[in-house]
C-alpha positions in Angstrom: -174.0 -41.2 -5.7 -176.3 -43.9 -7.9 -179.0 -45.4 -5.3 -181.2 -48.5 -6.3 -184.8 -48.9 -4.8 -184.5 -53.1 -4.5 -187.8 -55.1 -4.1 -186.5 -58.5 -1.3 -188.7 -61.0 -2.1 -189.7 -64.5 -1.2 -192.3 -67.5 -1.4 -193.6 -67.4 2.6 -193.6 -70.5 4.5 -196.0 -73.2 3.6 -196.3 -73.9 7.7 -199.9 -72.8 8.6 -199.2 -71.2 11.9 -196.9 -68.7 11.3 -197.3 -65.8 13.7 -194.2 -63.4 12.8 -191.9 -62.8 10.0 -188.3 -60.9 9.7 -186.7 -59.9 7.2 -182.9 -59.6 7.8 -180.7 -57.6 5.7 -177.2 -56.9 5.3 -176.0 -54.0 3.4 -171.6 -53.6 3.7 -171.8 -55.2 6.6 -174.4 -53.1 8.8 -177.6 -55.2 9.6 -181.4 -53.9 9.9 -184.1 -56.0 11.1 -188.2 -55.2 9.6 -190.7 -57.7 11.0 -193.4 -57.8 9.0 -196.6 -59.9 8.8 -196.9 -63.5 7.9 -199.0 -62.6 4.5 -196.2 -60.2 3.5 -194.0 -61.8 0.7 -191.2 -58.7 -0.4 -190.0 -55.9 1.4 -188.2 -52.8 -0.4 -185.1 -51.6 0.5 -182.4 -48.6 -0.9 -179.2 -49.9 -1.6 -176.0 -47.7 -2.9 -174.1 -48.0 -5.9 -171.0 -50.6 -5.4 -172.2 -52.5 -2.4 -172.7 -55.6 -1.4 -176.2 -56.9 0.6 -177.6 -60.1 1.9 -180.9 -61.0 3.3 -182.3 -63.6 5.4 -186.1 -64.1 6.3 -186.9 -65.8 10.1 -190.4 -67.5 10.1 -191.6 -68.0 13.8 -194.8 -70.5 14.7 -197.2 -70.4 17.7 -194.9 -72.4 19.4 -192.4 -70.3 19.5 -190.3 -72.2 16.9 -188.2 -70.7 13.9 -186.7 -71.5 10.9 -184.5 -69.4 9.0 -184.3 -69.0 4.8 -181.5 -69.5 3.1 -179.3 -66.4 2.8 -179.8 -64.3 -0.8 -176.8 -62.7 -1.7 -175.7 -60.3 -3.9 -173.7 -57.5 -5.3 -174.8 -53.9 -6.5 -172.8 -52.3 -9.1 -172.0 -49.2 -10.3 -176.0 -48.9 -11.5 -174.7 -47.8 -14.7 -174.5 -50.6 -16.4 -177.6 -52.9 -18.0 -178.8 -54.8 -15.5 -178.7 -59.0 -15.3 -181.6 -61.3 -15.2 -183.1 -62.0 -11.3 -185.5 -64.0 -10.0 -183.5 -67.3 -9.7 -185.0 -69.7 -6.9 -186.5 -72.6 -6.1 -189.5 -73.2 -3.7 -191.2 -76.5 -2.0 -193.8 -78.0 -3.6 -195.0 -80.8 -1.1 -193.2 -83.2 1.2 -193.7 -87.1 0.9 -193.3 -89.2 3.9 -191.3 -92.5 2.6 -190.3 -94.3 6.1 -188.5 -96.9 4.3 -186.7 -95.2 1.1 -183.5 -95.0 1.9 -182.6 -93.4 -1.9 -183.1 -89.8 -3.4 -186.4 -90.1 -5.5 -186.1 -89.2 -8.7 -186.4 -85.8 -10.1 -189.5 -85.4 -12.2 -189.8 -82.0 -14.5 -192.6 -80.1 -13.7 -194.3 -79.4 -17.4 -194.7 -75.5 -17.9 -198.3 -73.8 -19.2 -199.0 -73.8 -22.4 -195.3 -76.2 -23.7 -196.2 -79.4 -24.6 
């Protein structure tokens, strides 16, 4: 049996007083929990050949508030074959108080280093 060594990763939360962090995953159905420090931003994780995981990351203030990521899906294969590209996402940049707009601003690209 093919096992892969998978680095979870993610862009922590932008809140300032975040006291504790888990990391949820789902592996053919059987959930383990890890709770790890705020700082941490990846966790590693071996997953079998042909299975299918899931991982969610729960970001808890001083207050005793929480948000929860998105879920990250995705399916292992036989581990034979090449492997695709990774590291699709998005992440927050700020957030704009408007009170009055009403409309979805409009999407400005963000220029990349070094392209002009």
């Amino acid at each position: 049996m093919l096992i892969g060594k998978f680095r979870l990763f993610w862009s922590k939360s932008v809140t300032p007083n975040i006291v504790s962090v888990t990391v949820d995953s789902v592996v053919n159905g059987v959930t383990a929990h890890a709770v790890v420090s705020p700082d941490v931003e990846e966790y590693v994780v071996d997953i079998a050949a042909n299975s299918n995981a899931a991982f969610t990351v729960t970001s808890t203030n001083a207050d005793g508030l929480s948000s929860v990521s998105a879920v990250h899906s995705f399916v292992v294969d036989s581990l034979e074959n090449p492997q695709p590209a990774t590291g699709l996402g998005h992440s927050l940049l700020s957030v704009i108080d408007t009170e009055a707009t009403t409309t979805q601003p409009p999407i400005s690209p963000v220029p990349k280093p070094g392209v002009k």
